[in-house]
C-alpha positions in Angstrom: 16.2 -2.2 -0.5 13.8 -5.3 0.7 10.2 -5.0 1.5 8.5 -7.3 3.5 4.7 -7.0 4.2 2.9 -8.5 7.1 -0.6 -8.2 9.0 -3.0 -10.0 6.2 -5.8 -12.3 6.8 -9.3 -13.0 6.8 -11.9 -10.5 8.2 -15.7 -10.2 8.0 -16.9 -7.4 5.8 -16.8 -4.0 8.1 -13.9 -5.1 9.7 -10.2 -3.8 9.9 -6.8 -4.4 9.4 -3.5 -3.3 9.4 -1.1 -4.1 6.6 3.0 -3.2 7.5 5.6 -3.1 5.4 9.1 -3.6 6.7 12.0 -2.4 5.1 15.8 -3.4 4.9 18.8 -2.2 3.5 18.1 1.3 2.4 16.6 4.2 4.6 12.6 4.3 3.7 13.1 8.0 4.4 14.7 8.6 1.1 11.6 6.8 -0.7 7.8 7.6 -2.1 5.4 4.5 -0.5 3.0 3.0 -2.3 0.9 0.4 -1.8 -1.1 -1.8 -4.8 -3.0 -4.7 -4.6 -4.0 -7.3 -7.5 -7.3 -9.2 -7.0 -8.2 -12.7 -8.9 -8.1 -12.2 -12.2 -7.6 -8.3 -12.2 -5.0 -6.4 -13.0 -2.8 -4.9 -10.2 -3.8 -1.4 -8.9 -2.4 1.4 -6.7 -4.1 2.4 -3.9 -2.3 4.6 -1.7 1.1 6.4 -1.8 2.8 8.6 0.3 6.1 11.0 -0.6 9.6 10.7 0.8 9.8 14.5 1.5 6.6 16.3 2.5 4.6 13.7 3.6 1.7 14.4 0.9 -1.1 11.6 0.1 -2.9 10.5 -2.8 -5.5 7.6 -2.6 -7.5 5.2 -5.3 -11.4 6.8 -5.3 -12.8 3.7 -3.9 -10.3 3.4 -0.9 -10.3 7.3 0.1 -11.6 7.9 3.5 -11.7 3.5 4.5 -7.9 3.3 3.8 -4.3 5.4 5.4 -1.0 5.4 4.6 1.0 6.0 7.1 5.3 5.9 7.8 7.5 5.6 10.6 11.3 6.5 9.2 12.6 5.7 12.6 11.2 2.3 12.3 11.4 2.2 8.3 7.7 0.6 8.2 5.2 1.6 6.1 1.4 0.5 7.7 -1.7 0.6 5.6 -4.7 0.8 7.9 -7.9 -0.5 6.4 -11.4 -0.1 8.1 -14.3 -0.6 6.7 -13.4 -3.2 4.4 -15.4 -4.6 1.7 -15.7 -8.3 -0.1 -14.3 -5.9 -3.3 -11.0 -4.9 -1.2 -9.7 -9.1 -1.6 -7.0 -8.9 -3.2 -2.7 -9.7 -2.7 -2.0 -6.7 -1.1 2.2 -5.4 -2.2 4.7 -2.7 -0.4 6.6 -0.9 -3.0 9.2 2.0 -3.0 10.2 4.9 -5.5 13.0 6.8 -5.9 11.1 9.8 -6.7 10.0 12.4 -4.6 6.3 13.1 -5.8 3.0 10.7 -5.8 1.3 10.0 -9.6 -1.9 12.3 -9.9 -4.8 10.0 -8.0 -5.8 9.5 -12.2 -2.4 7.9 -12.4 -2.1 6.1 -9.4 -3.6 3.1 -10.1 -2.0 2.3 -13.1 1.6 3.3 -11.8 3.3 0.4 -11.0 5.8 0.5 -13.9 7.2 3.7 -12.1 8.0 2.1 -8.8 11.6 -0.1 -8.2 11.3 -1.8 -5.2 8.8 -4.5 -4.6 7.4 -6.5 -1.4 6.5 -10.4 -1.7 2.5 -9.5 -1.0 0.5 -10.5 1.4 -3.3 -12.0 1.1 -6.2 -10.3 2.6 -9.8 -11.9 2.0 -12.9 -10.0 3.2 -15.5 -13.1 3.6 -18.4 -13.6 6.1 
């Protein structure tokens, strides 16, 4: 399986954008989604995750109700959609892809990275007025 993400940039604080990760190789239907993101000098956190199977969501605290996860298995893309964004949401943004069928617990989330196998190259996104 390849990830490849897409849609970064630079946007004004309040703004939006939306993040897709395209996959190859492997059906993303058979796959938990997650997406992490790793800011200067921070260590890398997840921030969203979807299941493979019933479509359930869990979401980092500070990201809940500004961020969505969403998946197309027709398309095998992943999209993040970020509104709202913050100067705190800069970071290298990564797709990544787990075998499992279940999301960690939203207390486990963010430091869950070990659990996934398949990673994306990143892709920047820098909230800056």
């Amino acid at each position: 399986l390849q990830l490849v993400e897409s849609g970064g940039g630079l946007v004004q604080p309040g703004g939006s954008l939306t993040l897709s990760c395209a996959a190859s190789g492997l059906p993303l239907e058979y796959f938990t989604m997650a997406w992490f993101r790793q800011a200067p000098g921070k260590e890398r956190e997840g921030i969203a995750c979807r299941t493979s199977r019933t479509d359930k969501t869990v979401y980092l605290g500070s990201v809940k109700d500004r961020f969505t996860i969403s998946r197309d298995n027709a398309k095998n893309t992943v999209t993040l959609q970020m509104n709202s964004l913050k100067p705190d949401d800069t970071a290298v943004y990564y797709c990544s892809a787990d075998y499992r069928s279940f999301c960690p617990t939203p207390g486990e989330l963010p430091n869950s990275g070990h659990e996934y196998d398949f990673w994306g190259q990143g892709t920047q996104v820098t909230v800056s007025s």
